[in-house]
C-alpha positions in Angstrom: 128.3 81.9 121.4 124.9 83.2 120.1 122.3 85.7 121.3 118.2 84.8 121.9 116.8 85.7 119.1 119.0 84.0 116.4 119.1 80.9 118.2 115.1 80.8 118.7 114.7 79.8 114.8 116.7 76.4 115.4 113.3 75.1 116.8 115.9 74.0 119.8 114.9 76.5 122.1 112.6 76.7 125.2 111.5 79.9 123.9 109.7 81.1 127.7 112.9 80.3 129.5 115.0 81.8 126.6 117.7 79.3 127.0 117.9 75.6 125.0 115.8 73.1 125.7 116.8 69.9 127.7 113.5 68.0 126.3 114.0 68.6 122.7 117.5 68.3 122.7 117.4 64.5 124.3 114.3 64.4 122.2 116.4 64.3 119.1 119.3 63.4 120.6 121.7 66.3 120.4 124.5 67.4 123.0 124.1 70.3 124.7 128.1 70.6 124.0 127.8 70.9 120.5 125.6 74.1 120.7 127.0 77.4 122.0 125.9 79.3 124.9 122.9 81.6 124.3 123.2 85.5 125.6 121.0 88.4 125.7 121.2 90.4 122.6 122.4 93.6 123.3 125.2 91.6 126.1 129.1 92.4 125.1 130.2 88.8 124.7 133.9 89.2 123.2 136.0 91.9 121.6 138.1 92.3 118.9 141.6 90.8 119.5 145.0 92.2 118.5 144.7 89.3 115.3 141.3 90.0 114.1 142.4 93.8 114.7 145.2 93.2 112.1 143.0 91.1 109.8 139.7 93.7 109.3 141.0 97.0 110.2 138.5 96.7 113.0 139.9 98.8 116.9 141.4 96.3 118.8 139.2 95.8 122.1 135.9 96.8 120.0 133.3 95.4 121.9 130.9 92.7 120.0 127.7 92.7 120.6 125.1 89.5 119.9 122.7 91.6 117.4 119.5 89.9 116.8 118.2 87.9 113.7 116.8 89.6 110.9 113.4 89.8 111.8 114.1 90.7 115.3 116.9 93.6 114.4 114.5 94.1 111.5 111.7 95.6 114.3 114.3 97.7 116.6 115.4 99.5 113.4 112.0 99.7 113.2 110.9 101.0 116.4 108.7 97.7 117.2 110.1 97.3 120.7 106.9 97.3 122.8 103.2 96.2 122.6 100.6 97.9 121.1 103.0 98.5 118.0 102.9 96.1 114.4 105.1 96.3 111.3 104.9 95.3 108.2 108.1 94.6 106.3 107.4 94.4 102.2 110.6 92.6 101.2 111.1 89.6 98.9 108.8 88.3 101.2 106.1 89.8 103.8 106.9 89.8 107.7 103.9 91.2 109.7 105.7 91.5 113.2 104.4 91.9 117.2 106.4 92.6 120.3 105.0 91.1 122.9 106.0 91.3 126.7 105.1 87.1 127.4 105.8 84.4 124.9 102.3 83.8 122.8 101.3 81.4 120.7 99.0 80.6 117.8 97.5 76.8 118.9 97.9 75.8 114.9 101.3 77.1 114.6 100.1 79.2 111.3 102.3 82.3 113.4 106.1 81.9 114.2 106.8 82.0 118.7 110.2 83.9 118.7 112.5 85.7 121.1 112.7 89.0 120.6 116.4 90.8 120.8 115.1 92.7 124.0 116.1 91.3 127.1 112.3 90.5 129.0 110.7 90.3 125.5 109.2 88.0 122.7 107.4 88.5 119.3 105.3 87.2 116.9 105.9 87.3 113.1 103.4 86.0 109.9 105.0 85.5 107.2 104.1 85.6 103.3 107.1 83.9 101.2 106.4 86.1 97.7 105.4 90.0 99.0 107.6 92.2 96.9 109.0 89.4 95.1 105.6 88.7 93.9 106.2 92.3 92.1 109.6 91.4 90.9 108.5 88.2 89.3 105.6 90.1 87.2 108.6 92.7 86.4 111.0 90.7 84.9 108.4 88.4 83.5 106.3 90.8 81.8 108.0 94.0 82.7 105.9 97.7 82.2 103.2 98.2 79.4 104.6 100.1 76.2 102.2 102.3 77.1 102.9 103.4 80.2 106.8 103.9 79.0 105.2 105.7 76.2 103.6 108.1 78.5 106.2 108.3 80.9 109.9 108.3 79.1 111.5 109.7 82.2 110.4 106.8 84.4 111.9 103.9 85.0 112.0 100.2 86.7 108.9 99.5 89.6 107.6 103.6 89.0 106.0 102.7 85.7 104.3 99.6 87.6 103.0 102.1 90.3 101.8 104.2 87.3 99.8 101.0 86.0 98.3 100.2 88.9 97.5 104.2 89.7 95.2 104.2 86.7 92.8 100.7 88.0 90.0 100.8 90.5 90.4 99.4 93.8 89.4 95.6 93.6 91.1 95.5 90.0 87.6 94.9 89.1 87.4 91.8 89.9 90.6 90.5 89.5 92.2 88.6 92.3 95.7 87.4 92.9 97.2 84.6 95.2 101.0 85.7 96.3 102.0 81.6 96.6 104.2 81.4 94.0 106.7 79.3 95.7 104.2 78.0 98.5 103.6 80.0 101.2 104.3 80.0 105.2 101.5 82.1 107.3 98.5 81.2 107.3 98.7 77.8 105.2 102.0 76.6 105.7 101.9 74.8 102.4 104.7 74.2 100.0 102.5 72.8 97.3 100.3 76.3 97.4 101.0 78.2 93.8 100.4 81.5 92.4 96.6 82.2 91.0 95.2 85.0 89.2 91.3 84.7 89.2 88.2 86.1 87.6 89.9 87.4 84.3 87.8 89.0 81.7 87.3 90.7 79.2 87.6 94.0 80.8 91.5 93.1 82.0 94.4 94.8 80.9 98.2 94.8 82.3 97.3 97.7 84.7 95.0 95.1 86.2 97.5 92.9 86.8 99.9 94.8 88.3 97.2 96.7 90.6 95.6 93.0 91.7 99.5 91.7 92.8 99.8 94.8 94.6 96.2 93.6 96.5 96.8 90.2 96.7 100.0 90.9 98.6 98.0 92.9 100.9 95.3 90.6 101.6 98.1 88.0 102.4 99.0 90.1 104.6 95.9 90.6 106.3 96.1 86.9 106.7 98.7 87.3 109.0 97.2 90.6 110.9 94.6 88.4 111.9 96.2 85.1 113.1 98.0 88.3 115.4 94.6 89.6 116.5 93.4 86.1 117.3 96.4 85.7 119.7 95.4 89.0 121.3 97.9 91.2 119.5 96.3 94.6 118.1 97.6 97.8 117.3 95.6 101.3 115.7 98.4 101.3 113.1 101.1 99.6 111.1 104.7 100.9 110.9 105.0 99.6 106.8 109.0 99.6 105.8 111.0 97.8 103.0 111.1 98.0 99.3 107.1 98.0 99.4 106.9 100.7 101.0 108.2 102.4 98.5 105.2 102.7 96.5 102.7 105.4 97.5 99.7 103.3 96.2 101.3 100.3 97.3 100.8 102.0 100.9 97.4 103.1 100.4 96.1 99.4 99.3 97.5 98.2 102.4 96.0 100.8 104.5 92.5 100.0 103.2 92.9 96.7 102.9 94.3 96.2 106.6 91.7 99.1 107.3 94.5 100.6 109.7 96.3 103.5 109.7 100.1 102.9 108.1 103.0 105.0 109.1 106.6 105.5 108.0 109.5 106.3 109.4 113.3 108.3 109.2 115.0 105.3 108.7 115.0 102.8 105.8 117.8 100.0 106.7 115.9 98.3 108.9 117.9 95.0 110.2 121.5 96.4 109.7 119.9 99.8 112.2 118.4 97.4 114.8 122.0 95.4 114.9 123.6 99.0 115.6 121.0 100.2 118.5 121.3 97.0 119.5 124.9 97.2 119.9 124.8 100.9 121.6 122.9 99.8 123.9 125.2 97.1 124.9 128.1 99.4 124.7 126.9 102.0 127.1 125.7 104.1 124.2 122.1 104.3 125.5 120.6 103.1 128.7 118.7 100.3 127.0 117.2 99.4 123.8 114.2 101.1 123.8 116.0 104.1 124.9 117.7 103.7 121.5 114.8 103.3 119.6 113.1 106.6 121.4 116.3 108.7 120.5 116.4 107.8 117.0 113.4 106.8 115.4 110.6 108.6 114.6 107.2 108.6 112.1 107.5 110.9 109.2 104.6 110.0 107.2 101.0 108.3 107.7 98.3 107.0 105.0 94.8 107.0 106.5 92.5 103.7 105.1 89.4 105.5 103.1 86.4 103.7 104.1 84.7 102.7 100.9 87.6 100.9 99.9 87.6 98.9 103.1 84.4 97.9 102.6 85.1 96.6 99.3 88.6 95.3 100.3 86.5 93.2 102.9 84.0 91.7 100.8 86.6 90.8 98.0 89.1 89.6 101.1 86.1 86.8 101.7 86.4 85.8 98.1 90.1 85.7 98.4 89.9 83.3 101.5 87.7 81.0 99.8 90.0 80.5 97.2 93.0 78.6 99.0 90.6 76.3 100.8 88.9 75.5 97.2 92.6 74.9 95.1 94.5 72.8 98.3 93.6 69.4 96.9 94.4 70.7 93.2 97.8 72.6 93.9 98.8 69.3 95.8 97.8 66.8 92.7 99.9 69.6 90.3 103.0 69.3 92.9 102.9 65.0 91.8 102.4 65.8 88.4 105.2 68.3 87.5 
């Protein structure tokens, strides 16, 4: 068996009926017997037997829960269990996720229809393939400036890039990065799309760098706020988590380049806590999952967006637009050659 919200990623699903999908499994010509049956995600579908008791040290007669895919557990350890709420997950890659209480869609399929691991609801998630591992790459690649380790000897790892790009103006002064470097999903849904940094000068150190991948990454994200806003999803704030969030200035480029207010929470494990809530719930534990959610999580922190640097954040965002639409043809003619 499987629960909703994994089984909505096979693209086998009738997502408003939450259940598979006769026409697209005779489309392709698949049995219904080879797939198993889809429950609810907080439903108690099995429990542990005396054999897998004895194997994992697991209770016999535990009760198993379905979970919910990583997105979707991602947002109840999150708190993103009703409308009017969007996260943003800075991982390896970027999630910018919407509850929703009907199935929408984005008529160019830039943003991903899924079920959401709450019995009655569904979500919308944009997603940007190199977020924090955009960061990662420039780290091990490059790594921090011997200057910044020279000022700083008791720092270490991702703190001395946060120190870099703490010491460069917003808008890097006029340096601009494009997160694609291995393609990218929402908005372009391009695998031939590659990494860019543009308008180097003179003026451009390492901090620069570091600050404008911490920008681009942002602005990608915007990308996705506003495929959400086009579908009619919008929100007075962003609940930020992951390894992103981390970074204090990483969370206040977002917040003025999203030009929302950004919030954190009490809780930091995201996925693994959703699964949990989302098995309490099916256990008895708590009346329901949002009951869960309202018992456990709360906002600790929030990062207000300054208004000059929106401004500017908007006028380079134009700039940054441009730029896919200009290098499609050209990252597609590199993808033949090498």
């Amino acid at each position: 068996m499987t629960e909703v919200s994994d089984a909505a990623g096979t693209i086998l699903m009738d997502i408003p009926k939450r259940t598979w999908s006769d026409e697209i499994l005779e489309g392709l010509d698949i049995s219904k017997d080879l797939l198993p049956e889809v429950y609810e995600s907080p439903e108690i579908t099995s429990r542990v037997n005396k054999e897998a008791s004895r194997l994992t040290g697991l209770l016999e007669g535990t009760p198993i829960a379905g979970g919910g895919s990583d997105n979707a557990a991602g947002a109840v350890g999150s708190g993103i269990v009703r409308e009017g709420i969007i996260s943003d997950s800075i991982g390896t890659s970027g999630v910018v996720f919407a509850t929703s209480n009907k199935p929408l869609y984005d008529s160019q399929g830039r943003v991903h229809s899924f079920i959401h691991a709450i019995p009655g609801k569904w979500h919308l998630t944009g997603v940007t393939l190199s977020a924090a591992g955009s960061l990662k790459w420039y780290y091990e690649a490059f790594g921090p400036s011997k200057e910044i380790e020279k000022k700083f000897p008791s720092l270490k790892g991702y703190e001395l890039l946060n120190r870099q790009a703490e010491k460069v103006p917003p808008g890097s002064e006029g340096l601009i990065f494009l997160p694609y470097l291995s393609g990218e999903r929402s908005p372009h849904g391009d695998p031939y799309a590659r990494g860019v940094f543009f308008g180097i000068s003179y003026v451009h150190r390492q901090d620069h760098f570091v600050r404008a991948i911490m920008e681009g990454v942002a602005f990608s994200q915007l990308d996705c706020l506003s495929l959400m806003q086009e579908v009619g999803i919008s929100s007075d704030k962003v609940v930020l988590f992951g390894g992103g969030a981390k970074s204090k200035i990483w969370r206040k480029i977002i917040a003025d380049v999203l030009g929302l207010k950004i919030v954190t929470l009490n809780v930091e494990e995201g996925p693994a806590y959703g699964a949990a809530l989302i098995a309490g719930a099916g256990c008895g534990v708590y009346s329901s999952v949002e009951e869960a959610v309202s018992k456990t999580i709360r906002e600790v922190d929030e990062i207000n967006p300054d208004s000059e640097n929106v401004e500017k954040y908007r006028r380079l965002y134009k700039i940054y637009r441009s730029l896919y639409s200009n290098l499609k043809n050209d990252f597609r003619d590199l993808g033949y050659i090498v």
